[in-house]
Short mmCIF file of the C-alpha atoms (twelve columns), coordinates in Angstrom:
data_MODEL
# 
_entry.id   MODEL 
# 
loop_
_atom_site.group_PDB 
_atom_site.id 
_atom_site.type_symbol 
_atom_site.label_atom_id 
_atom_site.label_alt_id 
_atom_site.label_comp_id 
_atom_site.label_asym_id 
_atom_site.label_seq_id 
_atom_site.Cartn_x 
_atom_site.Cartn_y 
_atom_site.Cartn_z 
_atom_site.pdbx_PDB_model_num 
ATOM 1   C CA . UNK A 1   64.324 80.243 -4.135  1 
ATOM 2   C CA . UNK A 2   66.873 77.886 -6.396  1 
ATOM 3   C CA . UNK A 3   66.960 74.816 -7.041  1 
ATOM 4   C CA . UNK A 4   69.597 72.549 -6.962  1 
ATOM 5   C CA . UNK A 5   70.715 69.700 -9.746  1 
ATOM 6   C CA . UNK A 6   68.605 67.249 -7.901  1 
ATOM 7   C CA . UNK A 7   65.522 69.308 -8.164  1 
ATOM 8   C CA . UNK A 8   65.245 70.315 -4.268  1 
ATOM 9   C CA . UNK A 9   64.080 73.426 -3.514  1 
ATOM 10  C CA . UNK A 10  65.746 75.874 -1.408  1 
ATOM 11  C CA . UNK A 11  64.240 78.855 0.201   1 
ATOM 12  C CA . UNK A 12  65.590 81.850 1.983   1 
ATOM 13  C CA . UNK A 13  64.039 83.826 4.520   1 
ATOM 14  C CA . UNK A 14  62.270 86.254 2.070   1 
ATOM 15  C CA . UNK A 15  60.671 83.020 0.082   1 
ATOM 16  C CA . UNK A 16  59.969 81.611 2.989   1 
ATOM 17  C CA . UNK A 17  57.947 85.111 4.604   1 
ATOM 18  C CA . UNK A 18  56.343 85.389 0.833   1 
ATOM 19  C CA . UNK A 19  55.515 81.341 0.934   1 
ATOM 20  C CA . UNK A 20  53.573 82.324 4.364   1 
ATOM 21  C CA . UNK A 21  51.540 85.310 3.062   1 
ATOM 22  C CA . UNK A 22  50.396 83.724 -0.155  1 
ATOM 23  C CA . UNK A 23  49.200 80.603 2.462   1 
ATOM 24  C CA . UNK A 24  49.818 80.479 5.880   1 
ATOM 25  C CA . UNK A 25  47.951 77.102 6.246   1 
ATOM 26  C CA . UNK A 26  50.576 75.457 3.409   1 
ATOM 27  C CA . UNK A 27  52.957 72.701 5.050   1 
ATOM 28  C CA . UNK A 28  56.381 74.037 4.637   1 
ATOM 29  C CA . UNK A 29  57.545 70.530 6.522   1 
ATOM 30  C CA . UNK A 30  59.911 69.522 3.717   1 
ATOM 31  C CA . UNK A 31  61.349 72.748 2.982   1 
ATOM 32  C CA . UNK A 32  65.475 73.215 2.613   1 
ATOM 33  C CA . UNK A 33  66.208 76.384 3.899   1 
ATOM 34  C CA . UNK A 34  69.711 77.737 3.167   1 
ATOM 35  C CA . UNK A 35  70.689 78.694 6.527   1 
ATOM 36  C CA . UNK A 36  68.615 78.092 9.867   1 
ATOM 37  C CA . UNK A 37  66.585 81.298 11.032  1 
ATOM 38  C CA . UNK A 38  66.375 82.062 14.455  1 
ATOM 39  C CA . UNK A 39  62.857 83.086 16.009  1 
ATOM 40  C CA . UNK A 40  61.957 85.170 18.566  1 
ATOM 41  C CA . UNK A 41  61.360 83.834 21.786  1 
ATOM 42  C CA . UNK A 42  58.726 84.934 22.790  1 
ATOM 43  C CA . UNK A 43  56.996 83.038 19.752  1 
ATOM 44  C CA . UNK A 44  54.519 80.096 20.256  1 
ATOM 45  C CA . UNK A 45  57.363 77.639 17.986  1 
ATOM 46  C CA . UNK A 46  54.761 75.121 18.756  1 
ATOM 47  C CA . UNK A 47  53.183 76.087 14.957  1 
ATOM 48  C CA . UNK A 48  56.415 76.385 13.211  1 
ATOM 49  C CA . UNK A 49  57.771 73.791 11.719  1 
ATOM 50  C CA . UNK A 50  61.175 72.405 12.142  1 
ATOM 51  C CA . UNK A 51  63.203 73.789 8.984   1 
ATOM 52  C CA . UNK A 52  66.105 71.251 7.582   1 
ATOM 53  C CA . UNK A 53  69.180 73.445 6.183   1 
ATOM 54  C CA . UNK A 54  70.567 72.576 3.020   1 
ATOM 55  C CA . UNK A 55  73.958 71.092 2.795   1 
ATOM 56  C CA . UNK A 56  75.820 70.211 -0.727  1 
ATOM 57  C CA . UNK A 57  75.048 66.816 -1.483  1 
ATOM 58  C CA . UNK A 58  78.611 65.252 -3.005  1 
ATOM 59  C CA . UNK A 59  76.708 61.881 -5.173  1 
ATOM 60  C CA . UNK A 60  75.495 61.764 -8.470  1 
ATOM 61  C CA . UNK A 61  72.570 62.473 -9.733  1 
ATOM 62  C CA . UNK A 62  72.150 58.533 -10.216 1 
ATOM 63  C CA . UNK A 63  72.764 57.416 -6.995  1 
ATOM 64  C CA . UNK A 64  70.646 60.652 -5.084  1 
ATOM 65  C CA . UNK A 65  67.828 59.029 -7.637  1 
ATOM 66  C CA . UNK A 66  68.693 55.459 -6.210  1 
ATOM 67  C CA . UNK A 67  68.671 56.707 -2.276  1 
ATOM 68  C CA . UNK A 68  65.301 58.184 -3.011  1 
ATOM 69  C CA . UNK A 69  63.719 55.033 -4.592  1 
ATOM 70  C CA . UNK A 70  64.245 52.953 -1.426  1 
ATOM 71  C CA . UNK A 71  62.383 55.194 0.531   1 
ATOM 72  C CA . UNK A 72  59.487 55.099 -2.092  1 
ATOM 73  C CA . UNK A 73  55.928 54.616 -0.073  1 
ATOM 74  C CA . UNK A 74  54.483 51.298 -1.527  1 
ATOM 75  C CA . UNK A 75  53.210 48.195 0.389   1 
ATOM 76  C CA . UNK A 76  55.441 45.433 1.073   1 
ATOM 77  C CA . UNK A 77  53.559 43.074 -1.614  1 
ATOM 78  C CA . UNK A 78  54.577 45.176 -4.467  1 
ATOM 79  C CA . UNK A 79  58.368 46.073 -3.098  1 
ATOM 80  C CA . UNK A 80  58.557 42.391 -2.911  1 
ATOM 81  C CA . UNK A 81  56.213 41.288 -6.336  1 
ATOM 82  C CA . UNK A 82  58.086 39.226 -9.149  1 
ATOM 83  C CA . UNK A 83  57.346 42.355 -11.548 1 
ATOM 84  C CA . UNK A 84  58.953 40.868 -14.262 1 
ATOM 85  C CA . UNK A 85  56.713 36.967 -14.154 1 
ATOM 86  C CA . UNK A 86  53.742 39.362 -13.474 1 
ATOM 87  C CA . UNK A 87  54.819 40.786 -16.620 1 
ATOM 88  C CA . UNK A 88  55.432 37.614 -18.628 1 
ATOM 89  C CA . UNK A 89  52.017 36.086 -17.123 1 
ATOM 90  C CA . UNK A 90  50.122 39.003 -19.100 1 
ATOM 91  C CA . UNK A 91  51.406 38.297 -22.065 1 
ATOM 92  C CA . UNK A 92  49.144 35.702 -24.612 1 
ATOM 93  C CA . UNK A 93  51.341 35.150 -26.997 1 
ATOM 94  C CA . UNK A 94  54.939 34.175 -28.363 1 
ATOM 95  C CA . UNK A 95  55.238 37.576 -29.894 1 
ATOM 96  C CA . UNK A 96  53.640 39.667 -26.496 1 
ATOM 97  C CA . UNK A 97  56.288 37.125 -24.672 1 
ATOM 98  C CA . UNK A 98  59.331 37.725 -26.616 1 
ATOM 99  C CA . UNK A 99  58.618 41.602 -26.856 1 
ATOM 100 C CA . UNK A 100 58.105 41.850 -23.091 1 
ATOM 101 C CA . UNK A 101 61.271 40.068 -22.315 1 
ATOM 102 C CA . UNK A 102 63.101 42.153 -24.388 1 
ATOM 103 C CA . UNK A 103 62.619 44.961 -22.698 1 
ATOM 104 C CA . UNK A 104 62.780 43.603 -19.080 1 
ATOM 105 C CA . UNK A 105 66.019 42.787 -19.628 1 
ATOM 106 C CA . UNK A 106 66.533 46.405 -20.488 1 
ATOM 107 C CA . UNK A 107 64.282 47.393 -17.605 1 
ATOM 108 C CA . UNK A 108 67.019 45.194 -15.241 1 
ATOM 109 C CA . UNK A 109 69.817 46.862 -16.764 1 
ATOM 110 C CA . UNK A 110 69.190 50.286 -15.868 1 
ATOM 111 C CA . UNK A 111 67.954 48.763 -12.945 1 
ATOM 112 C CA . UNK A 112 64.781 50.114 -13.096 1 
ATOM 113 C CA . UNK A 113 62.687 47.097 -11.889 1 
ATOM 114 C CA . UNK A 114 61.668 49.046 -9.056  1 
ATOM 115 C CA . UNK A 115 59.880 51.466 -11.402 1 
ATOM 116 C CA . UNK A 116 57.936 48.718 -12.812 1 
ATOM 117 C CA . UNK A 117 56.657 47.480 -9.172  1 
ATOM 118 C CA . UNK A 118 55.894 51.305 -8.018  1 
ATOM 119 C CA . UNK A 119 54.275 52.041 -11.462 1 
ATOM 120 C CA . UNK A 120 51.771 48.841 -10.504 1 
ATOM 121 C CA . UNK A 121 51.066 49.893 -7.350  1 
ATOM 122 C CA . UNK A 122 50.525 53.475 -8.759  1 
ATOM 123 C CA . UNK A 123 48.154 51.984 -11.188 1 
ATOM 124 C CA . UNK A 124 46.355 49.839 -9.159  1 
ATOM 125 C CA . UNK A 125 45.524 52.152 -6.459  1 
ATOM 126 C CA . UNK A 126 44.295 54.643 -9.366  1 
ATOM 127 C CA . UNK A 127 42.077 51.755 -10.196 1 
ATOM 128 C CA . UNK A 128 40.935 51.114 -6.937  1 
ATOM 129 C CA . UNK A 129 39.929 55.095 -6.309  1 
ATOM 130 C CA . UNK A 130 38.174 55.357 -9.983  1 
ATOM 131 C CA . UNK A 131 41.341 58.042 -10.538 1 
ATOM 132 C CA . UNK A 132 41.421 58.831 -14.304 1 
ATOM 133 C CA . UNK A 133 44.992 58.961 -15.937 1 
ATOM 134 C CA . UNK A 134 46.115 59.765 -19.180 1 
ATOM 135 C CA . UNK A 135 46.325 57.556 -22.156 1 
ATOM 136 C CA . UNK A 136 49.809 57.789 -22.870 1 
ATOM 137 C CA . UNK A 137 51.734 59.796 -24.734 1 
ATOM 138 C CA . UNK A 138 55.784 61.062 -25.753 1 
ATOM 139 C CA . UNK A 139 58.026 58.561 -25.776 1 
ATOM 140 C CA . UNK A 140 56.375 55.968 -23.019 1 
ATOM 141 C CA . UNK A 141 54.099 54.570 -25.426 1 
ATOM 142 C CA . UNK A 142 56.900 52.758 -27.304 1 
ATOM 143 C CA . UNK A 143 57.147 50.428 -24.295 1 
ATOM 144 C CA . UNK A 144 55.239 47.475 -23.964 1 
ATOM 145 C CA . UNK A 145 56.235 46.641 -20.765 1 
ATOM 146 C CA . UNK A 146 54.014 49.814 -19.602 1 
ATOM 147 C CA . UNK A 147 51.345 49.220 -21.691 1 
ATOM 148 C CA . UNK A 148 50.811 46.113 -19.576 1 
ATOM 149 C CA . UNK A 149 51.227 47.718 -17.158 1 
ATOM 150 C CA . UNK A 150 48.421 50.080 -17.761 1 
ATOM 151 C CA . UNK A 151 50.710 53.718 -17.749 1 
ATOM 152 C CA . UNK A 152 49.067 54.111 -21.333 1 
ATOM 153 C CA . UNK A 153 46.302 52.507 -23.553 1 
ATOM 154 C CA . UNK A 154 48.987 52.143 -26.746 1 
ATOM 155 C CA . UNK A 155 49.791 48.568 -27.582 1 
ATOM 156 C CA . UNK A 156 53.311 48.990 -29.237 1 
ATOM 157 C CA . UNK A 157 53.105 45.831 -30.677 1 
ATOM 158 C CA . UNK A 158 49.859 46.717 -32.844 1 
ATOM 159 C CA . UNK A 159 52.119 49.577 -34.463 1 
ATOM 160 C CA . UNK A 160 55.156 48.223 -34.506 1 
ATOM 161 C CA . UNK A 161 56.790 50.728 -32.134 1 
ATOM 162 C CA . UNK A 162 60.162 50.289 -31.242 1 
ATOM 163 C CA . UNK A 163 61.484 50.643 -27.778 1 
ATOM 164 C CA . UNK A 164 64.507 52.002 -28.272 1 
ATOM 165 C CA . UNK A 165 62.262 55.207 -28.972 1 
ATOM 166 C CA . UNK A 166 61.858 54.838 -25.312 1 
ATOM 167 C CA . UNK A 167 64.640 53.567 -23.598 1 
ATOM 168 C CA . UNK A 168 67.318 55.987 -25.673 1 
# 
């Protein structure tokens, strides 16, 4: 198996006989195989999945990231939320206001705003199913934005974090 620079996996037929005797039962459903295997016949194909071949993908790794992101799974109230007023409505203060803005506008111009609304929905269903998720930690914590968004627990503001220690 390889994988290629936008992290899919391909298999060949050998990973794909190993993948099947480590767990026969595993969904190979999204698989990239490098070249389409022919089966037997006489074989029920009704249990074998239908394998996708890879092909060389000629886009950057910026725009393969942006054709994935529209196919993201999330409810049509948070593909369609204001994420950066929901932002801006958490905020209590002048300071929380000012911060927040800051960095939406840096959010926008890496056009990331779609982040923001799946990262809601992501915490919000956690919420919703008692999930437990980390605290925060690296580099993520330097973000306010997240922090209201619950991703992490560390108020940047409180220690004067700044977020270009995120957003380098």
């Amino acid at each position: 198996m390889h994988i290629d620079k936008f992290g899919q996996h391909i298999l060949n037929e050998t990973d794909l006989c190993d993948f099947f005797l480590q767990d026969p039962n595993k969904s190979i459903s999204n698989a990239l195989v490098e070249t389409l295997i022919e089966f037997d016949e006489e074989l029920n194909l009704e249990k074998v999945p239908s394998l996708e071949q890879y092909s060389v993908l000629n886009i950057s790794i910026e725009e393969y990231d942006k054709c994935n992101q529209e196919s993201w799974f999330m409810p049509r109230e948070y593909k369609e939320l204001d994420i950066a007023k929901w932002v801006l409505d958490q905020c209590s203060n002048e300071e929380e206001l000012q911060r927040a803005g800051d960095e939406l506008l840096k959010f926008n111009d890496r056009d990331m705003l779609d982040l923001l609304r799946y990262l809601k929905y992501l915490v919000d269903t956690m919420r919703k199913n008692n999930i437990v998720w980390g605290v925060g930690r690296g580099s993520s914590i330097a973000s306010f934005v997240l922090y209201l968004i619950g991703i992490h627990r560390i108020n940047s503001l409180h220690y004067q974090l700044s977020i270009n220690e995120f957003l380098k």
